[in-house]
LUMPAKOL-931307 format. One line per 10 residues: their letters; for each residue x, y, z of N, C-alpha, C, O. Coordinates in pm, whole numbers. Layout:
REM LUMPAKOL-931307
a) X Y Z X Y Z X Y Z X Y Z  ... $
***
This chain:
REM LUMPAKOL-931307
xxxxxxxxxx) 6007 3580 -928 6048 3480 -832 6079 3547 -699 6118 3663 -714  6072 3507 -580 6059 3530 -466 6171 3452 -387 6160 3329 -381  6279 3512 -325 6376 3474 -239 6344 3485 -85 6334 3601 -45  6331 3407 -13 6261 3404 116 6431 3364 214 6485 3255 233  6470 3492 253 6541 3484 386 6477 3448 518 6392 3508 583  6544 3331 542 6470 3315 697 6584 3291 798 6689 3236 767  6550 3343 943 6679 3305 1065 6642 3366 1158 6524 3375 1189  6780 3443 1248 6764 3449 1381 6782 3634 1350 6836 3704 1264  6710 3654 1464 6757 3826 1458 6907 3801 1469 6968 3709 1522  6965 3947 1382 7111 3965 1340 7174 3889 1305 7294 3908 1284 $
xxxxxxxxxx) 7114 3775 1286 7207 3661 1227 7199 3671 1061 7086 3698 1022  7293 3654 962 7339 3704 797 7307 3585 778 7345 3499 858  7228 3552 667 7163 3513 590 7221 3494 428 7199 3587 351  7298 3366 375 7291 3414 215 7263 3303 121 7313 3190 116  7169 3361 46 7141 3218 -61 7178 3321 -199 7209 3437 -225  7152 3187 -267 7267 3197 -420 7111 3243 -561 7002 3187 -575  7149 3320 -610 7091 3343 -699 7185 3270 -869 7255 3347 -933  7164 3087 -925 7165 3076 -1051 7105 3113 -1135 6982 3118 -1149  7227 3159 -1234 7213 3262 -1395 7243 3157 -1474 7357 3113 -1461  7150 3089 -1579 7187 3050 -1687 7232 3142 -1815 7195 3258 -1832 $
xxxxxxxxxx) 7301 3081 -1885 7322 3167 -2004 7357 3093 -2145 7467 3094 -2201  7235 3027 -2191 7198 2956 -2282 7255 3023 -2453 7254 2941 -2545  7282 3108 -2471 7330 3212 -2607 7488 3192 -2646 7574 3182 -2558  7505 3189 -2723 7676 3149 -2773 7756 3267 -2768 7866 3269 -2823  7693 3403 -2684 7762 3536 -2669 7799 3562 -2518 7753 3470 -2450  7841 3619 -2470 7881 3637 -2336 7791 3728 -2301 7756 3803 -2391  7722 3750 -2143 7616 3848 -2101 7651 3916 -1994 7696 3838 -1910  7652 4030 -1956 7680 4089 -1837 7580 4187 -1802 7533 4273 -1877  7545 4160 -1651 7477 4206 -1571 7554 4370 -1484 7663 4425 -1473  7429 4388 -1447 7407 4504 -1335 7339 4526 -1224 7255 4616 -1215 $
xxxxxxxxxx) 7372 4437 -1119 7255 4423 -986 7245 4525 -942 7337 4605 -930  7103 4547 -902 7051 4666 -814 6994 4620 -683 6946 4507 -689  6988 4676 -572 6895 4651 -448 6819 4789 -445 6858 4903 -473  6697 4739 -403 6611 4872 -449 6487 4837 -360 6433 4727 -350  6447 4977 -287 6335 4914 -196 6303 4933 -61 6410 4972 -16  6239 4932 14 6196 4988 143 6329 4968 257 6386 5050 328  6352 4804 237 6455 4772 325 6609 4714 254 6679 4620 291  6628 4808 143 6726 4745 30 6863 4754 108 6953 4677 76  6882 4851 217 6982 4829 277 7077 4744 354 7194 4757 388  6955 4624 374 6959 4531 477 7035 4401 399 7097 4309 451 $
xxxxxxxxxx) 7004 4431 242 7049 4324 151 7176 4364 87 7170 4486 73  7331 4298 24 7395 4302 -7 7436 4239 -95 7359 4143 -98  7540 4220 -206 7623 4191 -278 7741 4149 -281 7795 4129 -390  7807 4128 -161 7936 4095 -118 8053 4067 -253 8175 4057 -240  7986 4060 -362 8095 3986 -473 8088 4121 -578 8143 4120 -688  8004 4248 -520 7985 4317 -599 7900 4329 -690 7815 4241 -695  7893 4434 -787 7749 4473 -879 7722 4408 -1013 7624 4371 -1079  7849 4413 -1024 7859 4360 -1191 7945 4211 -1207 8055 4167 -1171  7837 4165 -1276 7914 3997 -1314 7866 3944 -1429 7746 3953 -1451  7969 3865 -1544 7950 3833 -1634 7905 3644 -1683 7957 3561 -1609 $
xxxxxxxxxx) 7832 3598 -1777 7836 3458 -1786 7896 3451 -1909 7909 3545 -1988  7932 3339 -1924 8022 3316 -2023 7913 3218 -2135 7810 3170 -2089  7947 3200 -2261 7806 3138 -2319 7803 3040 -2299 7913 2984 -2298  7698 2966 -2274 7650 2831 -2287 7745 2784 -2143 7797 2673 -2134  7752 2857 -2069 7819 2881 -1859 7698 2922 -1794 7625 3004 -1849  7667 2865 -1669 7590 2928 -1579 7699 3030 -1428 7819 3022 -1404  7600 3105 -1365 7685 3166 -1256 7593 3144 -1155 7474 3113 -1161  7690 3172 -1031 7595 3181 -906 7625 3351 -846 7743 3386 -833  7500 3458 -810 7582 3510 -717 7456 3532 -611 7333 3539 -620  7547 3540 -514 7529 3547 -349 7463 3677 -283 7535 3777 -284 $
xxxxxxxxxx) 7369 3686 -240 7265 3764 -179 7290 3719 -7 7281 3613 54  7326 3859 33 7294 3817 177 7245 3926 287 7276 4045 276  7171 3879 386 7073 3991 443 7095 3985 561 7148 3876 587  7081 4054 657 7161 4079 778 7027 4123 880 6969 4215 822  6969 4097 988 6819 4095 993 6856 4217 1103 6944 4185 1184  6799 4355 1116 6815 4416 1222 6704 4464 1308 6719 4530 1412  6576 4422 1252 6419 4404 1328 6406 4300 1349 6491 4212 1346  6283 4291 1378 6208 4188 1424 6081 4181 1285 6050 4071 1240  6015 4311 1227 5948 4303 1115 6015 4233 1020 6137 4220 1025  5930 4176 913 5995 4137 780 6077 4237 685 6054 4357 690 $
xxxxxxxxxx) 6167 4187 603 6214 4283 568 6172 4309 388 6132 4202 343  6173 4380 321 6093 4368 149 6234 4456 72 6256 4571 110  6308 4405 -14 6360 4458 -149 6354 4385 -267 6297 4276 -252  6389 4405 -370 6404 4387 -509 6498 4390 -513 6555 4460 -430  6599 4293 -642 6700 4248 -692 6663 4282 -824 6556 4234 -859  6722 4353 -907 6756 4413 -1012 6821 4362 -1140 6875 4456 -1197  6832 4272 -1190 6945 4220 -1270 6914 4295 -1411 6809 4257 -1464  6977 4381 -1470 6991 4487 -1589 7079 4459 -1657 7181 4511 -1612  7107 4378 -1785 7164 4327 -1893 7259 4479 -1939 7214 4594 -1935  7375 4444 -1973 7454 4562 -2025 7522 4496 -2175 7575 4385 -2176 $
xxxxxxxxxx) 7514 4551 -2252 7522 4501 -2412 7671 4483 -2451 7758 4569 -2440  7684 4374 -2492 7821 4298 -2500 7808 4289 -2644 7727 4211 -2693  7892 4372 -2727 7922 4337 -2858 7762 4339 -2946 7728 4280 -3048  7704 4412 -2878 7514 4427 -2936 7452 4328 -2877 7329 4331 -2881  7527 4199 -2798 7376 4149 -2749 7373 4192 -2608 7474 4195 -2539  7272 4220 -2572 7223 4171 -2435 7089 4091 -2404 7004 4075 -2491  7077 4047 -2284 7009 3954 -2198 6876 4034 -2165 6863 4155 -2181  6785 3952 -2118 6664 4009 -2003 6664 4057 -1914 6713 3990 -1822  6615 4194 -1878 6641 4210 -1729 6535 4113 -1647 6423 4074 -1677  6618 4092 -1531 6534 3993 -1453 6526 4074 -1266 6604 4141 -1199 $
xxxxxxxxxx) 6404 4026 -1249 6421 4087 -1102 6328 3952 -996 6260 3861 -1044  6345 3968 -904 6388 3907 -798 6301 3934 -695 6271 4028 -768  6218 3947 -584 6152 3989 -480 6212 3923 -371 6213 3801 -352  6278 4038 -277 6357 3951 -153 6253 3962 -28 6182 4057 8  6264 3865 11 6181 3882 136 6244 3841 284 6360 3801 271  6201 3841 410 6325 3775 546 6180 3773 622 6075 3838 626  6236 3667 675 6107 3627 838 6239 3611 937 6327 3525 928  6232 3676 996 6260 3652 1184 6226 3533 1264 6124 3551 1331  6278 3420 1276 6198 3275 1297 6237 3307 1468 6150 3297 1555  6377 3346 1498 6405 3311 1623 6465 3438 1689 6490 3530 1611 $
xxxxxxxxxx) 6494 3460 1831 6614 3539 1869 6693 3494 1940 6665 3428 2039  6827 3528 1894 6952 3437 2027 6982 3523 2071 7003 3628 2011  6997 3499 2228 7047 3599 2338 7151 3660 2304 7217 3592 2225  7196 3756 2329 7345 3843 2277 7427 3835 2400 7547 3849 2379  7387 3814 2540 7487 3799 2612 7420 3703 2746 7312 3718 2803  7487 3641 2762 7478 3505 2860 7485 3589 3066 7569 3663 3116  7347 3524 3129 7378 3641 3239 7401 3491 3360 7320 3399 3344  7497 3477 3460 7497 3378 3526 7387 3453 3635 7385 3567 3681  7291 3324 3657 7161 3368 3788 7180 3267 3849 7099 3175 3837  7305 3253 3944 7314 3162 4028 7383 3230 4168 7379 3351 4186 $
xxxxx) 7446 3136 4266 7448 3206 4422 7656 3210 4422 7723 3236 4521  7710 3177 4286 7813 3164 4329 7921 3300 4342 8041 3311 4366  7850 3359 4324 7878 3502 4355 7901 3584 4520 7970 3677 4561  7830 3515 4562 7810 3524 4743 7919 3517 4795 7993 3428 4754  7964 3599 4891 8011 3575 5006 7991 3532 5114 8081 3531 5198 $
***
């Protein structure tokens, strides 16, 4: 699956990655960012998060745009074994388009400056 960040240069970006967890055992994860521009993407809630059985979770991906190129990482999700079970690892393809740029600083071009 493919996560498509889109916005303004430097403007943060975050959409939600839902985890079902359909099994009557509890599952816990291990996110990774991994990848040309994996730096650009974050975790804000941290690496490791658990679902509870037959609970879904959300967690939050967010990307911070500092080109103008697109940006490419992978999301990692690596099952860690709870009492012998664990889950699928699942991964993710992040992607970002640059739609716009907002000025960073406002310049007045008018005469009221004159003496």
């Amino acid at each position: 699956k493919t996560i498509e960040f889109t916005g303004a240069l430097h403007a943060t970006v975050v959409k939600q990655v839902r985890l079902k967890n359909p099994s009557s055992k509890t599952l816990m994860y291990n996110a990774i960012l991994i990848g040309r521009d994996a730096d650009d993407f974050s975790l804000p809630k941290g690496n490791t998060f658990t679902i509870a059985p037959r609970r879904q979770t959300s967690i939050n991906v967010e990307f911070t745009s500092r080109f103008l190129h697109p940006a490419e990482a992978m999301l990692l999700l690596i099952s860690k074994s709870v009492g012998g079970i664990g889950g699928a690892t699942l991964t993710f393809s992040l992607k970002s388009e640059v739609k716009h740029i907002e000025p960073a600083v406002s310049l007045c071009v008018c005469d009221c400056h004159k003496n």
